[in-house]
RODO-2510 file (C-alpha; in nm, 4 decimals, decimal comma):
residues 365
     n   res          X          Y          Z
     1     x    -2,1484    -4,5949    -5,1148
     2     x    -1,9316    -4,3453    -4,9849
     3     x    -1,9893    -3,9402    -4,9577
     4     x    -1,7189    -3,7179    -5,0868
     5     x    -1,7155    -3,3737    -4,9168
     6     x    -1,5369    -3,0967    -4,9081
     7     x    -1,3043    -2,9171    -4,6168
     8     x    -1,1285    -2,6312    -4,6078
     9     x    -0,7784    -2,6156    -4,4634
    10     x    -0,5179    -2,3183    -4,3647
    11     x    -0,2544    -2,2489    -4,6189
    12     x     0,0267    -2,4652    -4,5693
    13     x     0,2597    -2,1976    -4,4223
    14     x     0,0129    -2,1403    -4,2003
    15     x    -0,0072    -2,4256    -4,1115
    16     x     0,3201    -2,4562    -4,0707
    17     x     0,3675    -2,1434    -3,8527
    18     x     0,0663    -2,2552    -3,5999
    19     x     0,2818    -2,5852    -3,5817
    20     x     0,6243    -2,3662    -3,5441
    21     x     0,3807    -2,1434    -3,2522
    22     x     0,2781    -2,4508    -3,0856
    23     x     0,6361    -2,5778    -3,0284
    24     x     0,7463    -2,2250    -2,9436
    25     x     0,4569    -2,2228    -2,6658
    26     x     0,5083    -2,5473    -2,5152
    27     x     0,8919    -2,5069    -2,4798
    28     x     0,8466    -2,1913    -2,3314
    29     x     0,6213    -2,2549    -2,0923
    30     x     0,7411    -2,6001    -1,9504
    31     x     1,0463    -2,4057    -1,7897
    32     x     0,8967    -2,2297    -1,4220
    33     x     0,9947    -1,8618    -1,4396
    34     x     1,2147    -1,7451    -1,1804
    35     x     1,0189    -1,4587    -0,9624
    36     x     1,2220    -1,4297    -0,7646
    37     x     1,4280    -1,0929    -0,9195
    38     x     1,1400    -0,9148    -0,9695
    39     x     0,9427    -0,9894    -0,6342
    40     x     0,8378    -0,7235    -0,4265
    41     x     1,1082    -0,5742    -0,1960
    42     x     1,0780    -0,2790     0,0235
    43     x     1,3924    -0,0799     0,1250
    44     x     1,5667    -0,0622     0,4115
    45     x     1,5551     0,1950     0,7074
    46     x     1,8101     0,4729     0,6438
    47     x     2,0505     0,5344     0,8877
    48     x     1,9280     0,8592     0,9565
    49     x     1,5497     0,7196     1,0175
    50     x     1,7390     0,4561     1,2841
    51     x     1,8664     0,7393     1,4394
    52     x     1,5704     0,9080     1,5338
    53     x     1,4326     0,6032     1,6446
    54     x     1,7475     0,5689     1,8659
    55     x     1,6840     0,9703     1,9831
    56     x     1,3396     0,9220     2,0515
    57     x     1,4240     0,6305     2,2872
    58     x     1,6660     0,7889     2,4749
    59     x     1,4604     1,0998     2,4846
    60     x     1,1680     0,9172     2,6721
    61     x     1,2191     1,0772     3,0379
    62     x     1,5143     1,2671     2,9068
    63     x     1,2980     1,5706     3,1595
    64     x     1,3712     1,3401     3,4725
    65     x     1,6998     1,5017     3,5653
    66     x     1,5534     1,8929     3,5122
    67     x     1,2139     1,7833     3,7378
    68     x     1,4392     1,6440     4,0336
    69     x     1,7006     1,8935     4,0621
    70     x     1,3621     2,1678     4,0647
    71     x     1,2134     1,9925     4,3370
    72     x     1,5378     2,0627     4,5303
    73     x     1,4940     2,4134     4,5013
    74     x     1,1654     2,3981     4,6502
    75     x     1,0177     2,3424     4,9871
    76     x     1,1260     2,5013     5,3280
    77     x     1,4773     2,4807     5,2977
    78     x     1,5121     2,4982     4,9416
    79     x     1,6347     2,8403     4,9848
    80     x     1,9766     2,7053     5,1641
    81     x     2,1757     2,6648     4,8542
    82     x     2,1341     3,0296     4,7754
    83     x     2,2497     3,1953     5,1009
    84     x     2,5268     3,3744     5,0531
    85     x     2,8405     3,3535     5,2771
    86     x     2,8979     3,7506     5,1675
    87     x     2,5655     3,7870     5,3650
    88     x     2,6797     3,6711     5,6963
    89     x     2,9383     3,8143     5,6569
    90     x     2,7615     4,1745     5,6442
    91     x     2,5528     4,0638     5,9243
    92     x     2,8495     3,9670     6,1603
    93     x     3,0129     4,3235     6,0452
    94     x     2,7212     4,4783     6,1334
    95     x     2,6393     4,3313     6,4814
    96     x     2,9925     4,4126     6,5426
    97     x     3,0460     4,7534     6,5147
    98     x     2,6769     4,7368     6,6734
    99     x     2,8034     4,6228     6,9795
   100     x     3,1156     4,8579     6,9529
   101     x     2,8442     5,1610     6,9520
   102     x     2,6950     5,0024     7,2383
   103     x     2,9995     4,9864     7,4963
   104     x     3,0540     5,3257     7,4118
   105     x     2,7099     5,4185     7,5020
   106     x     2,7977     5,2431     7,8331
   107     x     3,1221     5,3752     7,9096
   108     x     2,9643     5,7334     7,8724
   109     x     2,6766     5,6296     8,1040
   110     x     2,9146     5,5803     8,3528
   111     x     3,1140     5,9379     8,2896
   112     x     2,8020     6,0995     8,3027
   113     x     2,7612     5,9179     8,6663
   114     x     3,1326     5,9849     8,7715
   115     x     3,0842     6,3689     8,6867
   116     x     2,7595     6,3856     8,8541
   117     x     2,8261     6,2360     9,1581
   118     x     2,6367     5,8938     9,1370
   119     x     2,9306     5,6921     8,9633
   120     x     2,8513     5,3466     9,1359
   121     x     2,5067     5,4497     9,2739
   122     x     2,1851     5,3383     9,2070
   123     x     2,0871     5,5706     8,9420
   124     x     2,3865     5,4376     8,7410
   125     x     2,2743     5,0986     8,7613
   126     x     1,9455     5,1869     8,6122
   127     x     2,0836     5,4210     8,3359
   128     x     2,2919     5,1078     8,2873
   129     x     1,9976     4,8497     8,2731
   130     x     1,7440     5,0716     8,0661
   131     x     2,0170     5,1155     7,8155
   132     x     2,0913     4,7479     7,8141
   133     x     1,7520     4,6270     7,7714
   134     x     1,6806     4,9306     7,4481
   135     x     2,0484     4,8072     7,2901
   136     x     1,9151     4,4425     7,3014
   137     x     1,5869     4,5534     7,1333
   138     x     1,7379     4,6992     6,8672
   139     x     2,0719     4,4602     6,8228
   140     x     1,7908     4,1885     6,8099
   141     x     1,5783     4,4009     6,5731
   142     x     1,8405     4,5014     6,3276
   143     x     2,0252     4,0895     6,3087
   144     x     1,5973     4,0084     6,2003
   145     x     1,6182     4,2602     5,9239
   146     x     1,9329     4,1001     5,8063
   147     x     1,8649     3,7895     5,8601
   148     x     1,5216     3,8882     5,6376
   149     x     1,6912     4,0405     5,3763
   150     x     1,9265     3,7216     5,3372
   151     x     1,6199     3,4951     5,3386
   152     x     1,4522     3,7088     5,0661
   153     x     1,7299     3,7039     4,8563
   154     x     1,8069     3,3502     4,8503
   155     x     1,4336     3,2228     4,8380
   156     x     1,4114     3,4602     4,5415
   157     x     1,7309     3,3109     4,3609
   158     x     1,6045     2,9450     4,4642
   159     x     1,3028     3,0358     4,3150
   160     x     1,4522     3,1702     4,0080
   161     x     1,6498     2,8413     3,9608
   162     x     1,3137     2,6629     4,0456
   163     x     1,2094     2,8343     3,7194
   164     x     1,4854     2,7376     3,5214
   165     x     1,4633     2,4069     3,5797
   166     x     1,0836     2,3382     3,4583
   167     x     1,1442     2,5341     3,1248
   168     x     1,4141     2,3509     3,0854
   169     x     1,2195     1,9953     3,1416
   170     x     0,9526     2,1636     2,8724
   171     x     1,2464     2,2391     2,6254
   172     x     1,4226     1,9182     2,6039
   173     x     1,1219     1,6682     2,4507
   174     x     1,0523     1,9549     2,2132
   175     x     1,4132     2,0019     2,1056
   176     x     1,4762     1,6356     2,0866
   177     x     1,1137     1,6393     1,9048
   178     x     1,2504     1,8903     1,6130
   179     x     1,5768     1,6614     1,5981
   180     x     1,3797     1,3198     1,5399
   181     x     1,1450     1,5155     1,2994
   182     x     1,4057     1,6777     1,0766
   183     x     1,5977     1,2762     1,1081
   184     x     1,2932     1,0990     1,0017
   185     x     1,1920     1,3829     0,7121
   186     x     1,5881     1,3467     0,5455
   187     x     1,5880     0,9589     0,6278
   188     x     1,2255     0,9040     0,4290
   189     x     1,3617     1,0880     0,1529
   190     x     1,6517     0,8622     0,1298
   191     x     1,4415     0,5881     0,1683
   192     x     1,2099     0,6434    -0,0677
   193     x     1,4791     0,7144    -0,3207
   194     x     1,5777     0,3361    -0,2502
   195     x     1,2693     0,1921    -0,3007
   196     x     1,2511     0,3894    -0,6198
   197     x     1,5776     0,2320    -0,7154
   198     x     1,4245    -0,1486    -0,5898
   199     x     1,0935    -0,0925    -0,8003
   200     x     1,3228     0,0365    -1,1052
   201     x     1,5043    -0,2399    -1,0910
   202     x     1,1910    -0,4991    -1,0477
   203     x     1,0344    -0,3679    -1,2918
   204     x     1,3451    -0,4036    -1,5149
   205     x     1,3714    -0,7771    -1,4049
   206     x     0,9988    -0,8383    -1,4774
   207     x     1,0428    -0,6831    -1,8712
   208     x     1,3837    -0,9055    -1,9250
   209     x     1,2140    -1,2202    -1,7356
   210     x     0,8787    -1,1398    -1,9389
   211     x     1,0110    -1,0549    -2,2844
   212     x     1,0379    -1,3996    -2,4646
   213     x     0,6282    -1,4676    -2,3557
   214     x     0,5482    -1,0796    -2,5112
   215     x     0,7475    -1,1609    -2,8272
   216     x     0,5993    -1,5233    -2,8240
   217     x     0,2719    -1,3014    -2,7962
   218     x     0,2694    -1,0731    -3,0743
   219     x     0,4176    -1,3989    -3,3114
   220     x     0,0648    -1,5598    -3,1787
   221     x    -0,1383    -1,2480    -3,2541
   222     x     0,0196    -1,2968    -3,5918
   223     x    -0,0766    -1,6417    -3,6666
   224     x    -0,3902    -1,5825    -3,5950
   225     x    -0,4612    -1,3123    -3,7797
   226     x    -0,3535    -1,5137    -4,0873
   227     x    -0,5726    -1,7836    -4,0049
   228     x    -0,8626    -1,5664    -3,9729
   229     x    -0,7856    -1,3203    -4,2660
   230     x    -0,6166    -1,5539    -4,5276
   231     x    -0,8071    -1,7577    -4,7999
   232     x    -0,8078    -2,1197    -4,7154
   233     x    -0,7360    -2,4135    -4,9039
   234     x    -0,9779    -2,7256    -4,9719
   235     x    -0,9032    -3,0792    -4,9964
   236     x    -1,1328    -3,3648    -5,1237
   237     x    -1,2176    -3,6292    -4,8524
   238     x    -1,4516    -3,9449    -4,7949
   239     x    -1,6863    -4,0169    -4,5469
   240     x    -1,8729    -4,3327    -4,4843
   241     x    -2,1535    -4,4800    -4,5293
   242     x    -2,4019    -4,3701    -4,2624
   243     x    -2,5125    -4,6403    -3,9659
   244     x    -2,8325    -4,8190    -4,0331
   245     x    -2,9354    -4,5913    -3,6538
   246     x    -2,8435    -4,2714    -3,8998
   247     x    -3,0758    -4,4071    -4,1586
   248     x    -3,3539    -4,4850    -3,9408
   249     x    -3,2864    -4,1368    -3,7904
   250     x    -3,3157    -4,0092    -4,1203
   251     x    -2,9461    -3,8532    -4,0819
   252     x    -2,8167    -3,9481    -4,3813
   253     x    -3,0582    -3,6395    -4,5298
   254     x    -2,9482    -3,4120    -4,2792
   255     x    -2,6054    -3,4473    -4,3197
   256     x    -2,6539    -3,4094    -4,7023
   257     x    -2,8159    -3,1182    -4,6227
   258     x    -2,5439    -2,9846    -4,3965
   259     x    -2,2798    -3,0546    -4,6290
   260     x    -2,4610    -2,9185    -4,8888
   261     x    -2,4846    -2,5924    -4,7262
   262     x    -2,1115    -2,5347    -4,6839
   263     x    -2,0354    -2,6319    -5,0148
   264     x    -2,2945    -2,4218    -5,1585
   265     x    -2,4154    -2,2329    -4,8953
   266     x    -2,6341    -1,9512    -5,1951
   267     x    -2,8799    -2,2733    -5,2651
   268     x    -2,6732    -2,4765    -5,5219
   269     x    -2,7490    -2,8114    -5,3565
   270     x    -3,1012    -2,7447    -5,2834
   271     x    -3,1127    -2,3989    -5,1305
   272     x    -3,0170    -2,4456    -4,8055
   273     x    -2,9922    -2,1705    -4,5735
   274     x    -2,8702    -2,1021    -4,2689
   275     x    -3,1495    -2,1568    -4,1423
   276     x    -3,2186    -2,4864    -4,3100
   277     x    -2,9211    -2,5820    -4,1838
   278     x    -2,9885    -2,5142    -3,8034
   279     x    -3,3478    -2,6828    -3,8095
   280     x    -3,2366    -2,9510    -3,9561
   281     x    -2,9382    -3,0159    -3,7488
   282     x    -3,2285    -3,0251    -3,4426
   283     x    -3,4007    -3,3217    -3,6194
   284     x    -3,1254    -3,5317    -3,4317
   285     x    -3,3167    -3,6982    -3,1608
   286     x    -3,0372    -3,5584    -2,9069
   287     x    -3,1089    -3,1703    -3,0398
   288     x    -2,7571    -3,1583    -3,0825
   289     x    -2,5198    -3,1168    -3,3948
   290     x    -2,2943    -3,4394    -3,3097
   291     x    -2,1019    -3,5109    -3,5865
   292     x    -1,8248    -3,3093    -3,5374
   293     x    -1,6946    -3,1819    -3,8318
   294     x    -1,6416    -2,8398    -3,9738
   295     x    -1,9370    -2,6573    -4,1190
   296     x    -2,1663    -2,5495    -3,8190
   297     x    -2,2942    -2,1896    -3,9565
   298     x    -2,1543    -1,9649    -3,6988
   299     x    -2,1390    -1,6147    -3,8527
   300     x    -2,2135    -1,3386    -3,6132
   301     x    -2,3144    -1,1459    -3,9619
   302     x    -2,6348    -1,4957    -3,9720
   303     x    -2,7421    -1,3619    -3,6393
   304     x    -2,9837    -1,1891    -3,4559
   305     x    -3,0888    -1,1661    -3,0558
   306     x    -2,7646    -1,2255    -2,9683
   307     x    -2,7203    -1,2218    -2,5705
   308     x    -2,4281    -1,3207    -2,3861
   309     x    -2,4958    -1,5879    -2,1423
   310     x    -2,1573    -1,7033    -2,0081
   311     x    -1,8139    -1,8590    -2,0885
   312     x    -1,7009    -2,2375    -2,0943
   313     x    -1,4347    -2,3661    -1,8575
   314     x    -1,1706    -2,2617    -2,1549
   315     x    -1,2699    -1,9025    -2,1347
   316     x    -1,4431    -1,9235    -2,4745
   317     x    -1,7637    -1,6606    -2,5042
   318     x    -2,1244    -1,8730    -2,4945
   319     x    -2,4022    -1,6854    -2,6580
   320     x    -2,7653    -1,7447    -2,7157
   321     x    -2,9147    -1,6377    -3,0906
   322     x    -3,1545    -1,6906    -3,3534
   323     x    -3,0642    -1,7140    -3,7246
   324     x    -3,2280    -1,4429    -3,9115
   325     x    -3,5616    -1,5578    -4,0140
   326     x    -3,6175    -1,8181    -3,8036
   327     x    -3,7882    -1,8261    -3,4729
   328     x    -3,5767    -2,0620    -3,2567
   329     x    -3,2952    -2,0099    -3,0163
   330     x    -2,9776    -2,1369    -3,0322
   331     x    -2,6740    -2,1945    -2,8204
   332     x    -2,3085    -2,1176    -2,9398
   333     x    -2,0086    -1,9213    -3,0345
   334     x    -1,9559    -1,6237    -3,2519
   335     x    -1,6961    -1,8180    -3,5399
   336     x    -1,4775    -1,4301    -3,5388
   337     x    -1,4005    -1,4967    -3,1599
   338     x    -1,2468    -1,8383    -3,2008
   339     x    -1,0542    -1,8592    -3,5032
   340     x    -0,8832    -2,1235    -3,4168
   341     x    -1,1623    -2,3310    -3,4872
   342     x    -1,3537    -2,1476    -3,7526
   343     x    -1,3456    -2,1764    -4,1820
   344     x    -1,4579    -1,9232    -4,4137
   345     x    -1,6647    -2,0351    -4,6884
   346     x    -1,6729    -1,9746    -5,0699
   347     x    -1,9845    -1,7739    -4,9784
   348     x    -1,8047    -1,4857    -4,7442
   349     x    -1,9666    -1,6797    -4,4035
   350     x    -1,7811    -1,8699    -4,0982
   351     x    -1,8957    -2,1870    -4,0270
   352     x    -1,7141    -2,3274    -3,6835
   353     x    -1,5661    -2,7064    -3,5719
   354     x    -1,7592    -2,7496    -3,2402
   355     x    -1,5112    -3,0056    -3,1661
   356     x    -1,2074    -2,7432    -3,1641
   357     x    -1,3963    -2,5570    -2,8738
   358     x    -1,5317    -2,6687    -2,5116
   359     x    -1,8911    -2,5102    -2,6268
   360     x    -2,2010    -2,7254    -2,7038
   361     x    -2,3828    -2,6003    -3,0166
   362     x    -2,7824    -2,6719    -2,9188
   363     x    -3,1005    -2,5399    -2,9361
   364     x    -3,2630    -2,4088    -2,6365
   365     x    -3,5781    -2,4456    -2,4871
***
């Protein structure tokens, strides 16, 4: 004949509400979100930053011009752009009234010779050419000095200019070096400000885009605290007769006992304990619990040596334990981690639906 057991089900509202969530979900998420207003973006160069890029071009070489017009003002006749016509002109003055002086001299040689007698003679002609030959000496002598003093002065201002030039070739990349510095400082500052702007406004995007999943959130958080938290409701049910393979098995007890358990988990259908209930789920030749239905004891508070020891595919925490007193090692879930799946009983404990989660329930070797 057939077995009546005993379930326990979620009030109807919430019921209802994990219905109302599940809708909520799946509409949600079967529309793609659009990215694409709160994707990255980084901001543009300032004008100012292009600008010193432009300078610092330009300025490559910009020392060319200085270097070349210095090497004019060197070498052997580099000095030739800074003689002075003023100069010559002193030096032709000065030659002249030179020569002036001299013809004098001459024309008193020959007085000298008139009044003595010898105008004409010999001895005026070599009065004449000793005087000559001294005057050249020093007419030659004193057009050198000038002549030296002009060079002087204009190798001097050549190399003055020389000078000039070179700091000048030095001065430019650093000058154009402050400009392009002080550009790119006042450029990154007006760039940054625009990427502040960009990421205010991503982020902005990103809350408007994201809002309906956070609210969808905090409505799931909801429902499932209600599930967890709020008494359930039972409802009768049949099941049938077991196989003649469960008989032979010896199933039939097992599942007695199992059922047993949740209804009465304290001992009123034979004093089953958690326990019990685990060894003789294990009797099943696989050394499985395969049935399916709610009432696997699961209660982290029935535990002991609990170790972590993974997570299934669905992201669902896989432990390994031992009910207290008993020896043997299990394989499962914690029932307060997936409420979703798990039923409080009459007796304060979880028991968890295996089938709601993608975590065998086994012993281990």
């Amino acid at each position: 004949m057939a077995e009546t057991t005993q379930r326990t089900l979620p009030a109807q509202f919430i019921e209802d509400l994990g219905k109302d969530y599940g809708t909520q979900l799946a509409g949600l998420t079967s529309v793609p979100l659009d990215t694409a207003k709160f994707a990255p973006q980084v901001a543009a160069q300032d004008p100012m930053q292009a600008q010193a890029y432009t300078l610092g071009q330009a300025g490559v070489g910009a020392y060319e011009p200085y270097i070349t017009q210095a090497g004019a003002y060197s070498g052997p006749t580099g000095y030739q752009q800074f003689t002075s016509p003023y100069q010559q002109d002193i030096i032709d003055t000065t030659m002249a009234d030179y020569d002036t002086q001299a013809a004098k001299q001459m024309s008193g040689i020959g007085q000298l010779a008139a009044m003595s007698g010898n105008l004409g003679g010999g001895r005026e002609g070599v009065m004449r050419s000793e005087y000559m030959s001294q005057s050249d000496k020093n007419r030659a002598g004193i057009l050198a000095n000038l002549r030296q003093q002009m060079f002087g002065q204009a190798q001097g201002a050549a190399g003055q200019a020389f000078n000039q030039q070179t700091a000048l070739a030095g001065q430019v990349p650093a000058l154009q070096s402050g400009d392009i510095s002080q550009l790119g400082q006042l450029g990154g500052i007006q760039q940054a400000q625009a990427q502040a702007e960009l990421g205010a406004t991503q982020e902005a995007n990103r809350m408007q885009a994201m809002e309906p999943y956070d609210r969808l959130g905090i409505y799931g958080q909801g429902v499932t605290g209600l599930i967890s938290g709020y008494p359930g409701q039972y409802q009768s049910m049949s099941q049938p007769n077991p196989t003649a393979l469960q008989t032979a098995l010896g199933t039939a007890s097992v599942l007695g006992g199992i059922y047993g358990n949740i209804n009465n988990p304290q001992g009123a259908r034979g004093g089953n304990t958690p326990q019990q209930l685990s060894q003789s789920g294990l009797n099943m030749a696989s050394g499985t619990f395969p049935w399916g239905s709610p009432g696997i004891m699961s209660d982290a508070r029935l535990k002991t040596d609990i170790e972590s020891i993974g997570q299934s595919p669905e992201g669902v925490n896989v432990y390994s334990f031992k009910y207290k007193g008993d020896d043997k090692t299990f394989q499962g879930v914690m029932a307060q981690e997936v409420p979703w799946a798990s039923i409080k009983g009459d007796d304060g404990y979880y028991r968890v639906d295996y089938s709601k989660v993608d975590v065998e329930f086994k012993r281990l070797l």
